[in-house]
C-alpha positions as CSV (number, residue, x, y, z in Angstrom):
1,X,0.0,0.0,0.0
2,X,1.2,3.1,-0.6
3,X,2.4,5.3,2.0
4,X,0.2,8.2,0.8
5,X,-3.1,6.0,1.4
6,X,-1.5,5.6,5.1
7,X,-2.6,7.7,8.4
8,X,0.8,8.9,10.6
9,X,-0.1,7.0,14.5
10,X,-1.0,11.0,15.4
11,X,-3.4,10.9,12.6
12,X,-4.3,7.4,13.5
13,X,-5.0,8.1,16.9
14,X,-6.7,11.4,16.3
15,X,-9.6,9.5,13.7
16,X,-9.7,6.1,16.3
17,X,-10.0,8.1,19.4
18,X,-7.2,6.0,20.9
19,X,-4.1,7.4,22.3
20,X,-0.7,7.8,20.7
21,X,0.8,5.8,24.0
22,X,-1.8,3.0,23.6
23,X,-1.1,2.4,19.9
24,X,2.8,2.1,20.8
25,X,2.0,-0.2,23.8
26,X,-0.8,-2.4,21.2
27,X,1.7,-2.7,18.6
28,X,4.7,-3.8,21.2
29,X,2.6,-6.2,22.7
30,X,1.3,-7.7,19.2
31,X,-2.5,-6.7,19.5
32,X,-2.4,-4.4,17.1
33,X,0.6,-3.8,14.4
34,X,0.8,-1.0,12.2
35,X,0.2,-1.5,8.8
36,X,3.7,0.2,8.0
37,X,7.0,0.8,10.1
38,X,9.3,2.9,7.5
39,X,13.2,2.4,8.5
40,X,13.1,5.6,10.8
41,X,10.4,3.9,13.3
42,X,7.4,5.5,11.8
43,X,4.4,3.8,12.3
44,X,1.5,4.1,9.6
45,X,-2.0,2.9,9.7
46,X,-4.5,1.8,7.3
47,X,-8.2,3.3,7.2
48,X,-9.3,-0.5,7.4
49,X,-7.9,-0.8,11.1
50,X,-10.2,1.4,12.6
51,X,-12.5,-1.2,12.6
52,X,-10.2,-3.6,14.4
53,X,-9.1,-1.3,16.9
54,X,-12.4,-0.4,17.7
55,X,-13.1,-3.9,18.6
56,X,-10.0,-4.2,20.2
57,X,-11.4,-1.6,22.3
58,X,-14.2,-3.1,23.0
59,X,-12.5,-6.2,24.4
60,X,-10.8,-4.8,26.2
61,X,-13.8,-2.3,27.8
62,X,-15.3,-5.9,28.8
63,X,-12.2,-7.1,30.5
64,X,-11.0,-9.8,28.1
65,X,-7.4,-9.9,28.9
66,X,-4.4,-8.7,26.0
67,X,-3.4,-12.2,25.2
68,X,-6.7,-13.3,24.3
69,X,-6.9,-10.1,22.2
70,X,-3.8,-10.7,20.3
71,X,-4.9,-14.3,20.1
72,X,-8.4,-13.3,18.2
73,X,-6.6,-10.7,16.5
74,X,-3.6,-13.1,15.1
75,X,-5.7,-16.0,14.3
76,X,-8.8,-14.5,13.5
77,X,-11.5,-16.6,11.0
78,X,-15.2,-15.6,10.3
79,X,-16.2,-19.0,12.7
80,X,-13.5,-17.8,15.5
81,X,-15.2,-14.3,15.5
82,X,-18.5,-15.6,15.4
83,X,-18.1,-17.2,18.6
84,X,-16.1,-13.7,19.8
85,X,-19.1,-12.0,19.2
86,X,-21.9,-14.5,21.0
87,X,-19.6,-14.7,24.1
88,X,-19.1,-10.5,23.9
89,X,-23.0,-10.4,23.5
90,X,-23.7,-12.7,26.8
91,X,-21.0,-10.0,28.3
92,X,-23.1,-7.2,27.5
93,X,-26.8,-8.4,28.1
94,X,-25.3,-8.9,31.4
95,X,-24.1,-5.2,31.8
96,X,-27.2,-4.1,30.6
97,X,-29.3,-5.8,32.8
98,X,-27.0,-4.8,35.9
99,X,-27.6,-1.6,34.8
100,X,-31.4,-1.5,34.5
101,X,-31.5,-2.9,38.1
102,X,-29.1,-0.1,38.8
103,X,-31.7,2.3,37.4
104,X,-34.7,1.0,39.2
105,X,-33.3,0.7,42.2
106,X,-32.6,4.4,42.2
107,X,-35.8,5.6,40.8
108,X,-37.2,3.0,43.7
109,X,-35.1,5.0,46.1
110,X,-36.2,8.0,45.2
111,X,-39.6,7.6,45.3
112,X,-39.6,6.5,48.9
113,X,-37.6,9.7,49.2
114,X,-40.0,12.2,48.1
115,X,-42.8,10.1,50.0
116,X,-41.3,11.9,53.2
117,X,-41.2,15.4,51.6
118,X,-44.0,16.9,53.6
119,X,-45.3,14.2,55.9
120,X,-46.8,15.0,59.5
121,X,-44.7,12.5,61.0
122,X,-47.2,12.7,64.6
123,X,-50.1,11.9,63.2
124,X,-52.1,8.7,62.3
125,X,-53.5,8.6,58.8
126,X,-56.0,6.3,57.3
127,X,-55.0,5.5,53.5
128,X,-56.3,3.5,51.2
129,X,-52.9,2.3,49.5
130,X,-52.6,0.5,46.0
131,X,-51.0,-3.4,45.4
132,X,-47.2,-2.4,45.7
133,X,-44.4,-4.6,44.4
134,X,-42.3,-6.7,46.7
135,X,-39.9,-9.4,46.3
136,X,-40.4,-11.7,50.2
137,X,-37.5,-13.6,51.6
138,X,-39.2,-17.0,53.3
139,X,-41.1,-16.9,56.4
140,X,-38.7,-16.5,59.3
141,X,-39.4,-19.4,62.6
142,X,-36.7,-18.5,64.9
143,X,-36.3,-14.7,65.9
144,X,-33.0,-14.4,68.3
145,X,-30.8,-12.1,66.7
146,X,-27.8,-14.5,65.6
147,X,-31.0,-16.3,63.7
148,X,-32.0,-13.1,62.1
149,X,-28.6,-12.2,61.3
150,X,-28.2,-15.7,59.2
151,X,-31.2,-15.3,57.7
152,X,-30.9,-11.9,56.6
153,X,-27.5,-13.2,55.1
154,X,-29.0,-16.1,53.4
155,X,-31.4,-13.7,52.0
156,X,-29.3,-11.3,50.4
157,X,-27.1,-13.8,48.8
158,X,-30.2,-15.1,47.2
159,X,-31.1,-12.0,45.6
160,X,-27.5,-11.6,44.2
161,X,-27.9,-14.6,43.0
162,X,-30.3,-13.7,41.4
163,X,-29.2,-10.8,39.4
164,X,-31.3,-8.4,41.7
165,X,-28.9,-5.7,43.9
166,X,-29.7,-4.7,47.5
167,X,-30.1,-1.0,46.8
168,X,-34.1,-1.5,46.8
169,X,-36.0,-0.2,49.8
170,X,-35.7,-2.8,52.6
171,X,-39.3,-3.9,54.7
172,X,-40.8,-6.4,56.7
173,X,-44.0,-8.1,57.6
174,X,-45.8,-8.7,61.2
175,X,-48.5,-11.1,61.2
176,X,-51.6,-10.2,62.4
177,X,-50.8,-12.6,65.3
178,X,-48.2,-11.2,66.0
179,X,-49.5,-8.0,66.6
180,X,-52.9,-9.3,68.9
181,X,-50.1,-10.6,71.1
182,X,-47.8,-7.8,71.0
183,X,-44.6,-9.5,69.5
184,X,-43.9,-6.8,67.4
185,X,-40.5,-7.6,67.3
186,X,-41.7,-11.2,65.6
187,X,-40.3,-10.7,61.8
188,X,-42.7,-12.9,59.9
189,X,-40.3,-11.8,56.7
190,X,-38.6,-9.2,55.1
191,X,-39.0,-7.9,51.6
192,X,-37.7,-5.4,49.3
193,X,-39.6,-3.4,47.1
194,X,-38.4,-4.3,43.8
195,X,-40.7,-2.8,40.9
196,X,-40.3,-5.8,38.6
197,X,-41.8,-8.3,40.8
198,X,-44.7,-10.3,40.1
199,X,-45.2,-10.3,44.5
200,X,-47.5,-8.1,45.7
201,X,-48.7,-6.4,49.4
202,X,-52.3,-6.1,48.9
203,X,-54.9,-3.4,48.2
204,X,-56.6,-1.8,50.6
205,X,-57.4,0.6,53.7
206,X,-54.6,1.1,56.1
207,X,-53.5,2.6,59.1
208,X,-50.7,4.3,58.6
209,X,-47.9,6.1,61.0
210,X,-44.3,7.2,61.8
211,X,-41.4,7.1,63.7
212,X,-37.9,8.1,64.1
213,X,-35.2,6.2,65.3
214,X,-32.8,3.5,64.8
215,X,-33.8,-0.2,64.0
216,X,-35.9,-2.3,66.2
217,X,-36.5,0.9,68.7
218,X,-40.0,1.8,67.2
219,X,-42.3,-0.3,69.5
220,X,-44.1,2.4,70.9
221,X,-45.6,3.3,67.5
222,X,-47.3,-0.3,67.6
223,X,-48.7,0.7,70.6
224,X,-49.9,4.1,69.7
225,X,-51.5,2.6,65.9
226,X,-53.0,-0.6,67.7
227,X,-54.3,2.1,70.6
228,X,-55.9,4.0,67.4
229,X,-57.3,0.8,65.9
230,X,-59.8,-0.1,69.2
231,X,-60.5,3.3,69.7
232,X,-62.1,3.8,66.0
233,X,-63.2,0.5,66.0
234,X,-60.8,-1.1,63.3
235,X,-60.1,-4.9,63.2
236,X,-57.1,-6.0,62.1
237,X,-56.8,-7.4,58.4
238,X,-53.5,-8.8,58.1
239,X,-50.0,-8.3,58.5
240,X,-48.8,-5.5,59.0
241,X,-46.0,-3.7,56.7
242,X,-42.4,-2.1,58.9
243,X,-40.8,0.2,55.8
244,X,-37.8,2.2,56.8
245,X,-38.4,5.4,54.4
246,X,-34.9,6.8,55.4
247,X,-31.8,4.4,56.7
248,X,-28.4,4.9,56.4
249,X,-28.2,5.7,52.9
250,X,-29.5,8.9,53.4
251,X,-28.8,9.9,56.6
252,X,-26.0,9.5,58.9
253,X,-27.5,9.7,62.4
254,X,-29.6,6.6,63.1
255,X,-31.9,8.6,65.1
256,X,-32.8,10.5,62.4
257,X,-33.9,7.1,60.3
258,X,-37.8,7.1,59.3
259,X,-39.9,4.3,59.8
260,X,-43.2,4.0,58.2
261,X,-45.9,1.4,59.9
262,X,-48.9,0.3,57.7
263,X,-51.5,-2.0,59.2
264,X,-54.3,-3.2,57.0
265,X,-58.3,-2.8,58.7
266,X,-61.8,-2.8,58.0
């Protein structure tokens, strides 16, 4: 090829968008040779290699390690690349879906957020809420704390596991046993509020109220909703739902963390 049909590296790595340094260090290394080296140590470049440094890029972006560039890049065949490409494409779905969990997580986030914008935190309310989302660990049987602490683990790892991340607003339930007989500290389960899920807290008219404080130091506000509930003559109509609106993700005092307690009547 003629060396008037050839980019100088600057020019190169001006039209590829990668650095001078990089190109030096590619062609060293045997990723990506020039398609020239005159007898002075210029490098020159063909227009046809931005096509394979861009992929070269993008191999790289994904974390596949130099050799096994070089390797693709010396030996490649249009059956090699193929399977390049279906591997690279499992690489990416993946990123893409860790990234729309990423994003609903966040939006999830900040809509429990702006819930608090406003609130009376004192008072009582009766709300009739809307089916919400959730995504239940199983039921919990033994509640001393080293118990919860496995289960909570066990938990967790299941939702990794499941491609899900722990950013989503954390909750749990308390039977409507539980609450007759004042075990409010009785976890039944916990739950996050994941938007995708096909679990659901139920429809209906609740009690709603709030409290400030660190975990597991809200009792009395069971005591004031459940004082509320006999004195308007409200029955019980399931469990009811512990959300901690803000935690230590948004705020750095634990006294300052705000609990929302929802317990379904008629």
């Amino acid at each position: 090829m003629d060396k008037g049909r050839l980019f100088t590296i600057s020019e190169f790595a001006r039209i590829s968008g990668v650095s001078r340094d990089n190109l030096i260090f590619y062609d060293k290394v045997g990723v990506l040779k020039p398609e020239r080296v005159d007898y002075n140590g210029y490098r020159y470049y063909s227009i046809r290699q931005i096509w394979l440094v861009y992929f070269v890029m993008m191999f790289k972006e994904f974390g596949m390690p130099l050799e096994k560039i070089k390797e693709i890049s010396r030996d490649r065949t249009p059956e090699g690349i193929l399977q390049v490409f279906s591997n690279q494409k499992n690489v990416i779905q993946l990123e893409i879906h860790k990234l729309q969990q990423r994003l609903l997580m966040i939006q999830a986030q900040e809509d429990v957020i702006r819930e608090t914008q406003g609130l009376d935190e004192d008072a009582i309310h009766i709300q009739d809420r809307p089916a919400e989302p959730v995504l239940r660990g199983p039921v919990i049987h033994d509640f001393r704390q080293d118990r919860l602490n496995t289960y909570f683990s066990e938990f967790f790892n299941q939702v990794l596991a499941s491609g899900i991340g722990l950013g989503f607003p954390l909750g749990c339930e308390v039977t409507k046993q539980s609450l007759l007989r004042e075990e409010w500290g009785h976890i039944h389960r916990i739950y996050f509020r994941v938007p995708q899920s096909k679990q659901k807290k139920k429809a209906g008219k609740y009690v709603v109220g709030y409290a400030r404080g660190d975990y597991f130091t809200n009792f009395h506000l069971y005591e004031r909703m459940m004082d509320f509930i006999g004195e308007n003559n409200f029955s019980i109509n399931g469990a009811a739902y512990e959300e901690y609106m803000l935690d230590e993700v948004t705020t750095i005092d634990p006294s300052d963390y705000l609990m929302r307690l929802s317990i379904p009547v008629k």
